[in-house]
N, C-alpha and C positions, 0 to 999 in steps of 0.2 A: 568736683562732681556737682553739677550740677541738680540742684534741689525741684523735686516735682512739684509742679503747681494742683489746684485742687482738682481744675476740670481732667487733669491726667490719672487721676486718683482710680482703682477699683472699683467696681459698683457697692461692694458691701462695705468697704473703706467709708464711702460718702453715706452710707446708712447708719455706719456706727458715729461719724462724728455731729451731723445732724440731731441725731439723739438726743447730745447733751446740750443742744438749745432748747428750754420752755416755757421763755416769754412769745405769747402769741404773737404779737407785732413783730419780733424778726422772722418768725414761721411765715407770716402772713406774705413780708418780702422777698422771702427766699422762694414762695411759688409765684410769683411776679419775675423771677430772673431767668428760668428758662423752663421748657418742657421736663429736662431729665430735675433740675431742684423744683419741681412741682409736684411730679411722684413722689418725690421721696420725703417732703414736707407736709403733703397734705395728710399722709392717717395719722401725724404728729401732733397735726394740728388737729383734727377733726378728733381725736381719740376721745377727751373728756369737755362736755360742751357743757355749761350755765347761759340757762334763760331766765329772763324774769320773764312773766306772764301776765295777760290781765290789763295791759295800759298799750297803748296806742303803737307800742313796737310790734304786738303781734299781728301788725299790716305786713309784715315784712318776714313773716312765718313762711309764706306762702314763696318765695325766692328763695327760701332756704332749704326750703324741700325741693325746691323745682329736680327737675330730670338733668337737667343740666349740671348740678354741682356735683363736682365727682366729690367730695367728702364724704357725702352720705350712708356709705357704704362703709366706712371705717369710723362712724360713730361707737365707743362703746360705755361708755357712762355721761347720764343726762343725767343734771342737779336744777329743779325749779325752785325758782322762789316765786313768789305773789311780788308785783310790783306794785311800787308805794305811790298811789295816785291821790293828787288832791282834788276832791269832788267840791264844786261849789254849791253855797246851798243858797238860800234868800240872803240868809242871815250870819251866817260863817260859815268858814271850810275845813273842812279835816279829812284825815290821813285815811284810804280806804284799809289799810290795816290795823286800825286801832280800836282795839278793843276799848276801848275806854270810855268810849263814848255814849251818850244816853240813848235809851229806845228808838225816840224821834226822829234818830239818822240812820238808827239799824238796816234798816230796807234798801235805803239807797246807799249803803253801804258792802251791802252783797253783791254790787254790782260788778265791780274787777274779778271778786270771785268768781260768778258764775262764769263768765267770759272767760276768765282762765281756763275752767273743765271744757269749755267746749275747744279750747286752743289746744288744752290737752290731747283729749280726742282727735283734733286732726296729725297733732302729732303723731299719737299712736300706730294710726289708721295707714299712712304714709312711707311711716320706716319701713327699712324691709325688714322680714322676720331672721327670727333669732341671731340675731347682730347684740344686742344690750346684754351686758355683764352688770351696769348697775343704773337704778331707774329711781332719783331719790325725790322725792316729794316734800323738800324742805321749809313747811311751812306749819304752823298752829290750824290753820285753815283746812277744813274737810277736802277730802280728795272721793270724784265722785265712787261710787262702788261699778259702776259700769268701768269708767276709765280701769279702777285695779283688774276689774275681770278680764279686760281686753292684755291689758299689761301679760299678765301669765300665762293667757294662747298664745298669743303673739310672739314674746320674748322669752322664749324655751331654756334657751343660756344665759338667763339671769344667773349671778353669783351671789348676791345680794338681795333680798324681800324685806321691803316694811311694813307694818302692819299698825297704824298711825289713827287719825280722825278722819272719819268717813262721813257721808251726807247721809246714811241709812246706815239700818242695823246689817253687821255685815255674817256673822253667823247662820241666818236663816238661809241666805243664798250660799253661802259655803257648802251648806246640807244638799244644796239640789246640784253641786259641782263635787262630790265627793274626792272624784280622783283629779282637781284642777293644781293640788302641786305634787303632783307623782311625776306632772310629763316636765318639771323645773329640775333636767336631772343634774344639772351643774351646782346647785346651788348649796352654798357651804356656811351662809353668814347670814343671822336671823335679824332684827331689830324690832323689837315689838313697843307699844307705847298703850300698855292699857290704863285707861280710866273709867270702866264701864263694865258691865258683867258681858256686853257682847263682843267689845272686844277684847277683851279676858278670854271669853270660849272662843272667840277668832284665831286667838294664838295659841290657845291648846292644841287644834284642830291643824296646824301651822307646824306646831314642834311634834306632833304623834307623826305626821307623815312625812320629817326630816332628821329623826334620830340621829344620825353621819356628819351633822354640821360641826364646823370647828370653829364658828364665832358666835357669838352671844349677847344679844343685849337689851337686857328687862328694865325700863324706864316706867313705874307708876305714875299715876296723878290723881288717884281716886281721891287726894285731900282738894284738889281743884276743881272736882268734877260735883255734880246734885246728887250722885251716887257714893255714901261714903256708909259702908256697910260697916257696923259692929265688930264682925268677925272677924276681919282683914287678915291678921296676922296670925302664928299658930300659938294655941294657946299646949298646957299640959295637958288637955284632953286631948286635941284634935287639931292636926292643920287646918290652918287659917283657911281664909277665901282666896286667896291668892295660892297657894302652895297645892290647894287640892282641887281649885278648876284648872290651874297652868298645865299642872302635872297630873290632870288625873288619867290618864292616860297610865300612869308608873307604877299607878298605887298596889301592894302596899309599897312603901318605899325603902324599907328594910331587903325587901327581896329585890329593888329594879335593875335593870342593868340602866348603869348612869351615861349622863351624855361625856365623852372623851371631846374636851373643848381645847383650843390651846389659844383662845382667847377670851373671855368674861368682861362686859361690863354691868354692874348692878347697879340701880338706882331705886332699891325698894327695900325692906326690911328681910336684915341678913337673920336666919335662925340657922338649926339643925339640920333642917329641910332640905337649903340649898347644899349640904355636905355627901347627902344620899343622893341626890338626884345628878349631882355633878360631879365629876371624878377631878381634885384639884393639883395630884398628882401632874397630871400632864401639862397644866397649863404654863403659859407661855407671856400670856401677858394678862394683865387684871387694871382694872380700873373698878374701884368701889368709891359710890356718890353719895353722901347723904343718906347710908344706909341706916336706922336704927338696929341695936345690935351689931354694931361694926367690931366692937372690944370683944365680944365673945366670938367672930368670927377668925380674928387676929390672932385670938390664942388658941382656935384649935389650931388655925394653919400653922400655928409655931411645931405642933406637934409632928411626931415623926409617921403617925400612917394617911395623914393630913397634907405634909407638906410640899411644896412645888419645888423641887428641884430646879427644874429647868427653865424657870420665870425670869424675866428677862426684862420685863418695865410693865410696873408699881406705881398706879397713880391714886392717888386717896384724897378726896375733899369730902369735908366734915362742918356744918354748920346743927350740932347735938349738941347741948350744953348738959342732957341725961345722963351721958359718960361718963364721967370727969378721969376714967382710966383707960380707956379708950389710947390715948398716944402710948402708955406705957406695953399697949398688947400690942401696938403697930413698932415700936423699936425692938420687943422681942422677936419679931416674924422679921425684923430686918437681920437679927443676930442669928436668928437659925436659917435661914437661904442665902444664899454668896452667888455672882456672877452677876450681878443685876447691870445694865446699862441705862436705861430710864426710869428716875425716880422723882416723881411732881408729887408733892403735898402741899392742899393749901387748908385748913382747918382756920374754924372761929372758935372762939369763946373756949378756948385751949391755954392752960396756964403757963407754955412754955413751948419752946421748939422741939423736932425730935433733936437726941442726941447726937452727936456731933460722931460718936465711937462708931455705932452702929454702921453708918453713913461709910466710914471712909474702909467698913469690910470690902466693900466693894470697887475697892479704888483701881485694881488692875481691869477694869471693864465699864465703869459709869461714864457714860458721855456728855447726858444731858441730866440737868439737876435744877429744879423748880421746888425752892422752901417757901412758905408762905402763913406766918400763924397770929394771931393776935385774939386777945382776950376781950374785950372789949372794942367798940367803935376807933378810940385814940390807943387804946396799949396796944400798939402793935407791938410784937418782939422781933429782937436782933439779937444774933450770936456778939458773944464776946469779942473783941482781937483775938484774945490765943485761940478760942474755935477757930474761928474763921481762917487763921494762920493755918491751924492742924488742916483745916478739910483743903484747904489749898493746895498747901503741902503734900497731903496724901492723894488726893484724886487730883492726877498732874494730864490724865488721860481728859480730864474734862472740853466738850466741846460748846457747850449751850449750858450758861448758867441764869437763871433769873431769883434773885434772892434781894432781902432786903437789907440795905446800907445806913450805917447812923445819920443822924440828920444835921445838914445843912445848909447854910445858906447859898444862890446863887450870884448875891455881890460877892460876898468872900470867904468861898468855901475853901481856904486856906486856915481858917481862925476854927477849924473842926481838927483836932488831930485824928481823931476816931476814925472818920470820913477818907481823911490822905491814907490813914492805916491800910484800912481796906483795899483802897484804890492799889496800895503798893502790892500787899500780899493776891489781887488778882493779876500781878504780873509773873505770877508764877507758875499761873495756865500755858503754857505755852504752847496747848493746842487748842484755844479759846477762840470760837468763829464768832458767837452771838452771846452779850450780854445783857443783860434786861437790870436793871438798877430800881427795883420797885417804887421805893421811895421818893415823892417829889421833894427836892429842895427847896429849901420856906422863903418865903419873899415880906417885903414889908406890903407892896400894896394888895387890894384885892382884885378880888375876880368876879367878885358879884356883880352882877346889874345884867344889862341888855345886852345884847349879841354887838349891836354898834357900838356902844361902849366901852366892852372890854375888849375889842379889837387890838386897839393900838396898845395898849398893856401887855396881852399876851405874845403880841410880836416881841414887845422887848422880853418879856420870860423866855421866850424860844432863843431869843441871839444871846442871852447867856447861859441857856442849856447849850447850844450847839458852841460857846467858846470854850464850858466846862468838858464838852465830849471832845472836841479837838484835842485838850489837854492831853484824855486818855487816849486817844491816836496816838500822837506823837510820843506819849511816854513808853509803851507798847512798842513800837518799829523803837526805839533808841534802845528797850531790853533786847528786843527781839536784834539787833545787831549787834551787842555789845558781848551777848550769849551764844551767839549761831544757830538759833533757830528761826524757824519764818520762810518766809520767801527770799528771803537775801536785803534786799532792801525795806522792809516790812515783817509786820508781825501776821498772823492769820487772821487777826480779829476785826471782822469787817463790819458788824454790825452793833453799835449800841443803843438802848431803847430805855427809854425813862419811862415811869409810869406800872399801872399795873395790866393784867393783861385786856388786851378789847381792842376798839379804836374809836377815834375821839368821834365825837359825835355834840350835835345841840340837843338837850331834853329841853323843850318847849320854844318858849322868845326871848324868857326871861333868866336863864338859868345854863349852865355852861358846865356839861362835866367833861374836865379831862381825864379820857383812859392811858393815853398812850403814845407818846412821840418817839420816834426811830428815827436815828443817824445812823445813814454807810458812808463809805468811804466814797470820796468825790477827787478832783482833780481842777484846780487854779492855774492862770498864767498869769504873771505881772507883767507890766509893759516891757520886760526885756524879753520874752519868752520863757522864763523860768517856769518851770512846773513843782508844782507841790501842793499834798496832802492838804485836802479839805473835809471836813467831818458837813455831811450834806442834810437837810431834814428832807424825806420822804413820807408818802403815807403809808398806810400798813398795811396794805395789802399787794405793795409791790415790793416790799422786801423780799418775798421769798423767788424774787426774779433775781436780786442781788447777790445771797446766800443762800443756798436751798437749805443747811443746817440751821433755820430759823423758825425751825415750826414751833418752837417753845413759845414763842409770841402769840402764837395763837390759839390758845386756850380761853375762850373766855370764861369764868367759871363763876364770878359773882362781881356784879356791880363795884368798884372803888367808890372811894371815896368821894362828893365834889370839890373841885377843884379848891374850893375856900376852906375846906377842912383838911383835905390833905397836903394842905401849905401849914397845915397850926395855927391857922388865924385864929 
């Protein structure tokens, strides 16, 4: 029987296998190849767009909206960023987004900015209406309050509202738009970022007239902001500033009906407050950031009129050294919920890991697993072999692991038995896509000095990371065959990643931090045509073109180490 080619295929056939490309570049050629793969590529491709703004691409805004591109209509989530321009001055240049900088360049520094809100604006003005599910303004940089207004006439089926830094006070105009998010009836998923009493009463005003939403996420910075009020938090008398302009709306809060979330992220001070005002029963997923008060929130959730059943991924970072028991209410609330599949912890100035027992209750469901803890700058901590054994062992489901390995060398990280331990007891994932290896291997030379300098150095630290990562390739496809799992001739595990989470980048001219190298799987011919396994270095932000189970990688959650210190020099 002759086997069907593609162009013979169904129409929804070629809709569903389409699908599962979502690197733009082969979308881009797939509507290059005919009228019928151009339908069907383009709302693929056009679904979630990233622009930067503000630098000399947005000449080319204006071809992108024209009447001509059929895309535009199948836009539904735009993410800006502010583009990083460098302004020249008499006497030096610098980054139009760097805050850093003295007074003297402030002025002509607002320049990308402003240009960006008017690029905004045309953007707005342009799209057709109510097409955007999500509209994100990913920047520190004020977003104008005209632009937000236009935003929420305009784009009706929003799913997603942020409520960020504005160029003006944005409360007073909220007062004269009372019902401007009544007509958002889609909308399910809040983001707020107050640092300021008006954006405070911004998102009060925000969450009274969206009671129904099922996502959440309160981000402070009143310690960043020239607004840092006294009362912030709630004391034994009285809710704080925060508790009773958010929610004053609830009050009192013993009687309110609470918001039904089945998603929470907090990045503010956890009390009592948030137990009344939020129903934690329901939720689904949590991420709690640098909350004070986290240990007394850990152990009511342990409790039973408290706890979340049906929570499902648990992410906690923690830079509180107030605590110091804090991890022991976080290993309790792992012993009282079970079914969890996503579990990232990264904590500082913590005297140990969480426990190893807790962890592996959840072994018939954990996928992806991110430990990450150290006490000080140099004490980072690592599980023992027999941990690390046990959790191997027991979570055999795992799919995305990024944790940290004993230390060794990259001349010869053979002379580590600790190191090879590890290495073996991770062949017993055997459904392991993505590894993340936190820890850099120590080297004798350094990495200090100038960009030109340490070129040629870190080329060779890369070609013995990437001989070190081959290693795990091949050892990996030799269990994965010798077991019978895998792909047949291979194991599943396509991506390994040294480092901690981020990507690399230069801080300044003089100074070189490494975040993050990633190896996927590649492919060699030698001059007889043989083919074979090559561990490839890529950047980071195109792995998840490689392995879409790679999002572990991308968390960036705090600074590492630089490169000179996270070697041991």
């Amino acid at each position: 029987m002759k086997l069907p080619q593609f162009k013979d295929l169904p129409l929804d056939i070629k809709h569903t296998i389409i699908s599962f490309i979502d690197r733009p570049t082969d979308l881009k050629n797939l509507c290059l190849g005919s009228k019928e793969l151009r339908d069907i590529s383009t709302p693929i491709l056009y679904r979630s767009i990233h622009l930067f703004v503000g630098g000399p691409q947005d000449m080319r805004l204006s071809a992108f909206l024209g009447a001509g591109n059929p895309g535009i209509p199948h836009i539904r989530e735009i993410f800006l960023r502010l583009e990083k321009m460098v302004i020249q001055d008499k006497h030096r240049h610098y980054h139009s987004d760097d805050s850093s900088e003295e007074e003297e360049v402030e002025e002509s520094a607002t320049i990308p900015a402003r240009q960006a809100q008017f690029t905004v604006r045309l953007l707005l003005d342009f799209l057709p209406k109510d097409i955007l599910n999500i509209f994100s303004w990913q920047n520190w940089e004020p977003l104008s309050v005209d632009n937000f207004l236009l935003l929420c006439k305009k784009q009706r089926s929003l799913r997603v509202l942020e409520i960020g830094p504005m160029d003006r006070p944005l409360a007073p105009v909220l007062e004269k738009h009372p019902d401007i998010f009544d007509k958002l009836t889609e909308l399910n998923s809040i983001d707020v970022y107050p640092d300021t009493l008006d954006r405070l009463t911004a998102s009060q005003k925000l969450l009274q007239a969206k009671p129904d939403i099922e996502h959440l996420c309160i981000s402070t910075g009143f310690e960043y902001s020239n607004e840092d009020p006294d009362d912030l938090h709630d004391s034994s008398i009285r809710p704080g500033l925060i508790s009773r302009t958010l929610f004053s709306h609830m009050q009192p809060f013993d009687k309110c009906k609470p918001f039904h979330l089945k998603n929470l992220d907090l990045d503010t001070y956890a009390n009592d407050t948030w137990l009344k005002v939020i129903k934690f029963n329901v939720l689904e997923k949590m991420e709690i950031r640098n909350c004070a008060g986290a240990e007394v929130l850990f152990a009511q959730l342990s409790k039973p009129q408290f706890r979340p059943p049906h929570l499902r991924s648990l992410r906690w970072m923690d830079d509180d050294k107030s605590e110091p028991h804090a991890l022991e209410a976080f290993n309790g609330l792992l012993e009282s919920i079970s079914g969890l599949e996503t579990l990232h912890v990264y904590i500082n100035r913590m005297r140990s890991l969480p426990k190893v027992g807790p962890i592996t209750l959840h072994k018939k469901t954990l996928t992806s697993l991110s430990i990450h803890s150290q006490q000080t700058r140099d004490a980072i901590h690592t599980y023992s072999e027999q941990d690390y054994e046990k959790l191997c062992t027991a979570c055999s489901q795992l799919r995305q692991l990024s944790i940290m390995f004993p230390k060794t060398t990259v001349e010869h990280p053979a002379t580590s038995p600790e190191f090879l331990a590890f290495r073996s007891h991770t062949l017993k994932l055997h459904n392991l896509r993505t590894l993340n290896i936190r820890r850099w291997p120590s080297t004798r030379e350094s990495f200090v000095g100038s960009v030109t300098r340490i070129t040629p150095t870190l080329r060779l630290y890369e070609h013995q990371l990437q001989r070190m990562t081959q290693q795990i390739f091949e050892l990996s496809d030799m269990d994965a065959m010798e077991n019978g799992y895998g792909l047949g001739n291979r194991s599943h595990l396509s991506v390994v990643c040294w480092g901690g989470n981020g990507k690399t980048r230069h801080d300044n001219s003089d100074k070189f931090k490494l975040k993050q190298i990633p190896f996927v799987r590649g492919w060699k011919l030698d001059p007889f045509g043989e083919k074979s396994m090559l561990a490839v270095q890529t950047i980071w932000r195109m792995v998840q073109f490689v392995e879409p189970e790679s999002d572990i990688l991308n968390h960036s959650l705090y600074d590492m180490h630089d490169i000179h210190q996270g070697f041991g020099l």
